[in-house]
N, C-alpha and C positions, 0 to 999 in steps of 0.2 A: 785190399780186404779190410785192412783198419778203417779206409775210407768208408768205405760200405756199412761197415758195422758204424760209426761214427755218425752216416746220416740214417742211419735207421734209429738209432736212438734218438737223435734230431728230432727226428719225424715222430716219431712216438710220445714224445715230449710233447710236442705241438698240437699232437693230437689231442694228449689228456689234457694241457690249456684249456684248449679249444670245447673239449666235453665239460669241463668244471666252470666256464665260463655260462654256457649253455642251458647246467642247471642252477646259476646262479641267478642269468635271467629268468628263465623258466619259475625260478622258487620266488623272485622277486616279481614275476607277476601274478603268480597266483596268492601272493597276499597283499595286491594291489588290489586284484577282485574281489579279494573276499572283504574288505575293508568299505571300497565301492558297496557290496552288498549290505553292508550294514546302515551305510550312508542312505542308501536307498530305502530300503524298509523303514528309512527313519525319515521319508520324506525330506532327503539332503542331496543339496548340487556335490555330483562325482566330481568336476572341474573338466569330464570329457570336453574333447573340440567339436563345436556345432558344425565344423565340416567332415560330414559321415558320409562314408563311401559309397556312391552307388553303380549300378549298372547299365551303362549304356544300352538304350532300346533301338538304335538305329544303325546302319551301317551292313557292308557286304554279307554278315551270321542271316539278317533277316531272307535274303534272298532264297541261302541255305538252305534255311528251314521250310521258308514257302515252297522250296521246290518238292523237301522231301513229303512234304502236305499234301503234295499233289497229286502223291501215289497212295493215300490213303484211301481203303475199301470201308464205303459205311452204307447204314440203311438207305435207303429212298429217303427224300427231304432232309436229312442232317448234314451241315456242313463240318470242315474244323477249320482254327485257324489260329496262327500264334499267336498268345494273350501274353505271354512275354518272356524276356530271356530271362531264366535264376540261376545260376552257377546252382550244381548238386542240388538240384529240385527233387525231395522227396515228399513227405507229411504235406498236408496242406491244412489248414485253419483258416476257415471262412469269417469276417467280423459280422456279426448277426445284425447289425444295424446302420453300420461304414463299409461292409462289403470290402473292405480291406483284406489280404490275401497273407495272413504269416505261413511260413516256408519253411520247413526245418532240414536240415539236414545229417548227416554222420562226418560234416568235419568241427567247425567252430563257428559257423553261423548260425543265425536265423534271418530271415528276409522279408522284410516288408513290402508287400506291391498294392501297390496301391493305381485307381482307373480314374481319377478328377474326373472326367469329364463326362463319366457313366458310357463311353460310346461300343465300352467289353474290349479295350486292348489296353494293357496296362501303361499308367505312362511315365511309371518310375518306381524302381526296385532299388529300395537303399538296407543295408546294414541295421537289423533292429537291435536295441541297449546294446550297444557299443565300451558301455564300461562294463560288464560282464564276461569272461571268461567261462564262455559254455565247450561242453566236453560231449562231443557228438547226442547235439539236441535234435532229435529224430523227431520224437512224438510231441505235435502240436495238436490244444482241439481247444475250444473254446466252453465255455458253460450257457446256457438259454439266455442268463443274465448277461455276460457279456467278461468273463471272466479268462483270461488264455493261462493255460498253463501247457507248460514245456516238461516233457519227460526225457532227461540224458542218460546217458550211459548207468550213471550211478547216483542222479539225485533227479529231484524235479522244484520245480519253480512255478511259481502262478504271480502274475501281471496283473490285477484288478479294471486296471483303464488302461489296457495296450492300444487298444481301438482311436483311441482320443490323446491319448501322448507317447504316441511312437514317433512323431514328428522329430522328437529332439535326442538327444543322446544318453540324459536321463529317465527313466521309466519304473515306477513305484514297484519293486518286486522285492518279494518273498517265500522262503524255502519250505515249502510244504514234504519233504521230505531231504532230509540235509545230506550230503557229499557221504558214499560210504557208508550210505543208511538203507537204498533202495535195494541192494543184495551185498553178500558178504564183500568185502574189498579181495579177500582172495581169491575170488571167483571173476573178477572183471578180468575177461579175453578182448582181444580185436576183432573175434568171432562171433554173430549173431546178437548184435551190440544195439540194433536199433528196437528202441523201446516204440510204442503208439498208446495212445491215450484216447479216453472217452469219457466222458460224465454220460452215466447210466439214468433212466429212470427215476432211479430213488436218488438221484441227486451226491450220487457216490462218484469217486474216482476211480477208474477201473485201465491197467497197465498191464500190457504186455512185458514178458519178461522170456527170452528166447535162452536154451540153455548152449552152452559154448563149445559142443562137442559135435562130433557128424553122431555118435551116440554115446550118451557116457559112462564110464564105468560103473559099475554094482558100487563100490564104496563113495560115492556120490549121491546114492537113490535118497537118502534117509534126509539128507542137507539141502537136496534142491525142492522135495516136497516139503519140508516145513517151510523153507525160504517162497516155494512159487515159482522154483526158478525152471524153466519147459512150462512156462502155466500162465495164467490172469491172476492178477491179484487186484483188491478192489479195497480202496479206503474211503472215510470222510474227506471231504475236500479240507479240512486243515492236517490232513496226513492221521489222524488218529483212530482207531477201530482197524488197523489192518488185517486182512484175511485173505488165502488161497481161494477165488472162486470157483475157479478153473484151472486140471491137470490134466498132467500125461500129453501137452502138447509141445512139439519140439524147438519152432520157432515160428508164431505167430508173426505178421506184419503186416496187418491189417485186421481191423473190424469195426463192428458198428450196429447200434440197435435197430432190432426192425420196432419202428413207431406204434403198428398197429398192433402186436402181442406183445411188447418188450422184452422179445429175448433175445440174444447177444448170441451174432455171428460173427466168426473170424474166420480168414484161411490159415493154414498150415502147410511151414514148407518139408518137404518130408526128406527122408535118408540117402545121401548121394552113395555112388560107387556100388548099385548092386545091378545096374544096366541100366541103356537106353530107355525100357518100356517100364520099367518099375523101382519103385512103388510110386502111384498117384499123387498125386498133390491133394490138398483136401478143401474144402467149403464147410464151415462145422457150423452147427446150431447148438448153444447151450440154453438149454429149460429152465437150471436151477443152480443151485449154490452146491459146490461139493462135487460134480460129474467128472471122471476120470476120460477120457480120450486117446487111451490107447499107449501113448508110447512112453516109454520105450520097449515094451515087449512086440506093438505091430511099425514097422516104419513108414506105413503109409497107406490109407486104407486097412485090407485088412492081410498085406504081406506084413509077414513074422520078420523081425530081425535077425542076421545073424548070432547079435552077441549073446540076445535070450532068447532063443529059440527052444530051450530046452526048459526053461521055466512058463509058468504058468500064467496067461493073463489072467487080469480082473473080469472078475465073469460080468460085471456091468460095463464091460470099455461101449462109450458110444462111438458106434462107426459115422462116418462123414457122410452129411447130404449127397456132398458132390465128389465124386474122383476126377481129379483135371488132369490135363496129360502131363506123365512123369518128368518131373525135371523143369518143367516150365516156369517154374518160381512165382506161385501166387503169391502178390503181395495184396496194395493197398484197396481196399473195399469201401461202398458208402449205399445203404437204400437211398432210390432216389424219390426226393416226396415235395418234385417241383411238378406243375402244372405247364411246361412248356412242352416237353415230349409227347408223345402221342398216349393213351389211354393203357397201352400195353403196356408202358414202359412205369408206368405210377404203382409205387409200391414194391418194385423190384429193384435187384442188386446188381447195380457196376461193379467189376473188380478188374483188377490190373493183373497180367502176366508177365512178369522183368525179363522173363527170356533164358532156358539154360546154360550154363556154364563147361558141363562136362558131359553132353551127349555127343554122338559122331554126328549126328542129324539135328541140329537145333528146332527150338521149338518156342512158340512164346511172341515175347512181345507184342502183343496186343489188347484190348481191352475188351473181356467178357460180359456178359448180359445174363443172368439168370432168372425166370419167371418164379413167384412161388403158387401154390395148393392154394384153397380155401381154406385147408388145415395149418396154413404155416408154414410148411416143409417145402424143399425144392422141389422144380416141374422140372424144366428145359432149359442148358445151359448152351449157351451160341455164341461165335466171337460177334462183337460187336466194332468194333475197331481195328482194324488189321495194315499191314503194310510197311512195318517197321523191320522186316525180316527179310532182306533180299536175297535170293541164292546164297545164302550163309550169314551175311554179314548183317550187323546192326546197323540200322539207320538211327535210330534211338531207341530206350527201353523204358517205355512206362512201368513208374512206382508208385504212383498212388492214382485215386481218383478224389473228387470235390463237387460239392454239387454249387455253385454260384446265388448268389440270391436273386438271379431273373430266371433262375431253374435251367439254365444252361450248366456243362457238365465239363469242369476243370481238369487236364492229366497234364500230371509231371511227369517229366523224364529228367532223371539223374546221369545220364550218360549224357545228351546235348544242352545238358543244361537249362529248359525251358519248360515254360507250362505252356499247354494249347487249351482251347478252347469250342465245345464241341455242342453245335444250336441246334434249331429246329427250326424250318420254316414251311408252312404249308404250301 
């Protein structure tokens, strides 16, 4: 018994070691990056090694994936086909004038893919800034100008020439919203963590901000509307003028301007554990600055929550264009405003469905098509991609969409790893 006790103390010993070792590195790297950081915004060599990790494009995975391609259901004349493998492929950021391909995702990368040869299959995905220590960089989007900024968990970052010096392991960045600034630090969960980004219109930054609960308690309401946190918030592109644009939504992860009126659509994923069939999932349209969207008093559409069901919504909640099927997990959205698809398809929204988690009958993974009105508003919502859902199981789960700049249409999937790649030929 003395033995016993003897190596359990051992062991416990070895254990705490082993933990105070762990944040010694940990603490010693993250003021390795943050120093990195400084060096950079100051136009200074990190000392990183010029050999940055990449992603093997060849080899028995592609097989994989071509086969499970094969079972893809699309319209008449559109093909798909792997454009390349990215470990945790979510966000995508198109480079407006290199067609280069940043990758975000919710562990510690970001990903560069890059096509040399233009012939639309990528033909190397390496590691972008490599001397930075990112903290699940989810939302990537670029500026007209050619400007990437990255939205993490709890800060964001903007790249001025990512497009032109992502080549190397240094790259000119700067924190347009610094570490524990983007929402309270005591509110960051492991929950609804993946931020998306947009430059709006007015040339503003506009960030999703998803709140960390399945609904959150009453003594939270007060803290997460001022913060934005269930909401949009939209700043100058040097982080200054912050404001709530958008509330009452639970966890955005996806959206994107319609070109032609300028106003900002996103999905919403709505309330687990009240059944199979409900509540919907949502497609929103915001008109203006200030509109409330519902929750937490509706969790989805326009079911009531259990928790406030006995209080009062806002007699202005805007209900959702679109109700998608409950559970299905709309995520990443984009208008598309290429000229390679057919006529119908110009000026309307791709969006992704990731695929439910906790229905008995799954539902999802596939990539939707929405048409709009004259007036703006949605018509007819239809999958447009399908086949990722075999008799139960995932073959992969699309998370975003991207539109390429030959107007062909980018998805990533975070479960296999890979973006595809989806054309048009007459």
């Amino acid at each position: 018994m003395s033995l016993f006790r003897r190596g359990s103390r051992n062991a416990a010993l070895l254990a705490s070691t082993m933990f105070a070792g762990a944040l010694m590195l940990s603490a010693s790297a993250q003021a390795q990056s943050t120093d990195n950081m400084q060096k950079l915004s100051n136009f200074q060599q990190t000392g990183a090694s010029m050999e940055m990790e990449t992603v093997p494009q060849t080899g028995p995975r592609v097989d994989a994936f071509n086969k499970t391609l094969a079972g893809i259901k699309l319209p008449d004349g559109f093909k798909i086909a792997l454009y390349a493998i990215v470990p945790d492929a979510r966000e995508m950021a198109v480079g407006p004038t290199t067609g280069v391909v940043f990758v975000g995702t919710r562990k510690s990368k970001v990903w560069a893919v890059t096509d040399r040869d233009k012939d639309r299959v990528a033909d190397e995905v390496k590691v972008f800034a490599p001397s930075i220590q990112f903290k699940l960089p989810h939302g990537v989007c670029f500026s007209k100008d050619g400007f990437l900024f990255v939205s993490e968990q709890n800060r964001v970052l903007l790249f001025p020439a990512a497009e032109f010096f992502y080549e190397g392991p240094d790259v000119a960045a700067f924190e347009v919203v610094k570490q524990g600034e983007l929402i309270p630090p005591g509110e960051e969960s492991y929950n609804h963590t993946a931020r998306v980004c947009r430059i709006g219109p007015d040339n503003k930054l506009y960030i999703t901000l998803g709140n960390p609960f399945n609904v959150f308690a009453p003594e939270k309401f007060d803290l997460y509307k001022k913060a934005g946190i269930g909401g949009i918030v939209r700043m100058d592109r040097d982080g200054k003028n912050r404001e709530v644009y958008a509330w009452g939504i639970r966890n955005s992860v996806g959206m994107d301007f319609n070109p032609k009126d300028k106003t900002l659509w996103f999905t919403d994923n709505q309330v687990d554990g009240m059944g199979d069939t409900i509540p919907p999932g949502e497609l929103n349209r915001s008109t203006e600055l200030g509109q409330n969207f519902g929750f937490p008093y509706f969790g989805g559409g326009t079911v009531r929550t259990v928790e406030y069901k006995d209080q009062t919504p806002p007699a202005d909640a805007v209900n959702p264009q679109v109700e998608m099927d409950a559970h299905a997990a709309d995520l990443g959205m984009t208008f598309y405003t290429g000229k390679q698809f057919p006529a119908k398809y110009r000026g309307g929204i791709f969006s992704v469905q990731h695929g439910s988690w906790n229905r008995t009958d799954p539902v999802g993974a596939r990539v939707m098509f929405t048409t709009l009105n004259e007036d703006g508003t949605a018509a007819k919502t239809e999958p447009f991609a399908e086949g990722w859902l075999v008799e139960g199981e995932y073959l992969g789960r699309p998370a975003s969409v991207a539109q390429l700049n030959d107007g062909s249409l980018l998805v990533a999937d975070d479960t296999s790893g890979a973006i595809y790649r989806i054309s048009y030929e007459k």
